[in-house]
N, C-alpha and C positions, 0 to 999 in steps of 0.2 A: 742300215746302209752297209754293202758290202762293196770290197774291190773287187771290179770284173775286169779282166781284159783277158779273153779265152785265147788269142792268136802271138802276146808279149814272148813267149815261148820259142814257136816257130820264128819269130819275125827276127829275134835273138842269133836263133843257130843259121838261119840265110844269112845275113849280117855275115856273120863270122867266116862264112864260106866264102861267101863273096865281096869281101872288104879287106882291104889290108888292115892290121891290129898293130901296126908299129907307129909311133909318135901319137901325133894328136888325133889320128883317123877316128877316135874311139867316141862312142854315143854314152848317151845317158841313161844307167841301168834304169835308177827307180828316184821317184818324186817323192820324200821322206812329207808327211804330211801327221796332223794331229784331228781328230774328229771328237767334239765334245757337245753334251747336252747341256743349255743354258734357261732355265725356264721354260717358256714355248718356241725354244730355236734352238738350231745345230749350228755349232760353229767349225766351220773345218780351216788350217791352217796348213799353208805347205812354204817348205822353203825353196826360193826361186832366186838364188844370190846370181848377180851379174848379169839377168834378164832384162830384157828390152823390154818397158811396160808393154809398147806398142806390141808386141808379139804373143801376148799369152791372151787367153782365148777363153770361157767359158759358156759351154752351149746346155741347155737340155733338150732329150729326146726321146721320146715316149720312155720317159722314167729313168733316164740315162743321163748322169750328170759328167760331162767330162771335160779335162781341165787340160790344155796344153799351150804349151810357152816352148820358145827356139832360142837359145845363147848360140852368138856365133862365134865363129872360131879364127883366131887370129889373121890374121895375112898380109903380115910382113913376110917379103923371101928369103930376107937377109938374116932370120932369124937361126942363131944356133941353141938350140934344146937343151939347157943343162937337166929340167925336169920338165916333164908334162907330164900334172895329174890329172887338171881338172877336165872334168866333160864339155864336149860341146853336142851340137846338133837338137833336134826336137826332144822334148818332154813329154809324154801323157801320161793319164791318168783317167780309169772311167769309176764311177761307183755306179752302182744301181738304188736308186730312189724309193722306196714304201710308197705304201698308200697313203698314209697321212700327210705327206708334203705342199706346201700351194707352191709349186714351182712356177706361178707366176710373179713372185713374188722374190726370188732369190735376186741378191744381193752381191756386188765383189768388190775388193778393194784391192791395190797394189801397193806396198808403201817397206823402203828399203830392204828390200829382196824377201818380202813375205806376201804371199796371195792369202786373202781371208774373206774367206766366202761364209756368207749368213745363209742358212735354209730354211724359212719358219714353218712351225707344223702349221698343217689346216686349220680351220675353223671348226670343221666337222671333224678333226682326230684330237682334240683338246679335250681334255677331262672337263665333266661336269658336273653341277647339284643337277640330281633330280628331282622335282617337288613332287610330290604326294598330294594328290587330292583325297577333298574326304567333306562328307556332307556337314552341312552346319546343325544338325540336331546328334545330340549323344543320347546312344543305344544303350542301355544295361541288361545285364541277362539277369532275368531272376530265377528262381529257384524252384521246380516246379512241384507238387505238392507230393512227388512221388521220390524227389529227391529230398525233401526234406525227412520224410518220416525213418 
């Protein structure tokens, strides 16, 4: 599973052009997240503090998992700034999916500012025994009288 988002980049420096960068105008760089393997499942983990469950999102598409949530931003007028750090505005995040995935099958939970997504492998990308056939009568080789002598 890898992180794709080929356009984060450009979408960045427009931003930048075209948005004032003073007080709170500021976006959210990047979705800190943990991806682990757990038996026959992926478990990926992101933190999402101060999100509205109702807002965060996970779709897949043709192999394309991606995850986005919106913290909104204050809006009181009367407000005077002694610090603004934290981010507001939308979230994303895309991975791209392998073969072995039942992405029908993915799972998400929200629960005090952590999204935990379950991915389980296939059925058909699970390791397996293979049995060995083999007939019910036992062969010996013997010794032919030319190897004997």
């Amino acid at each position: 599973m890898l992180r794709f988002d080929p356009f984060s980049d450009l979408d960045a420096l427009t931003r930048g052009l075209l948005t004032s960068q003073t007080g709170s105008n500021r976006t959210p760089r990047f979705m800190p997240m943990d991806l682990c393997k757990i038996d026959d499942h992926y478990v990926l983990t992101a933190d999402l503090p101060g999100i509205d469950p109702g807002s965060v999102d996970v779709d897949v598409d043709s192999g394309t998992l991606t995850i986005s949530a919106h913290r909104t931003a204050r809006s009181e007028d009367a407000v005077q700034w002694l610090a603004n750090e934290r981010f507001f505005g939308t979230y994303r995040r895309q991975l791209s999916l392998g073969e072995g995935i039942d992405a029908s099958a993915i799972s998400a939970t929200y629960e005090n500012g952590v999204l935990t997504v379950t991915i389980p492998v296939a059925e058909r990308a699970k390791p397996r025994k293979i049995e060995v056939a083999h007939s019910g009568r036992q062969q010996s080789i013997e010794p032919t009288t030319a190897d004997s002598e």
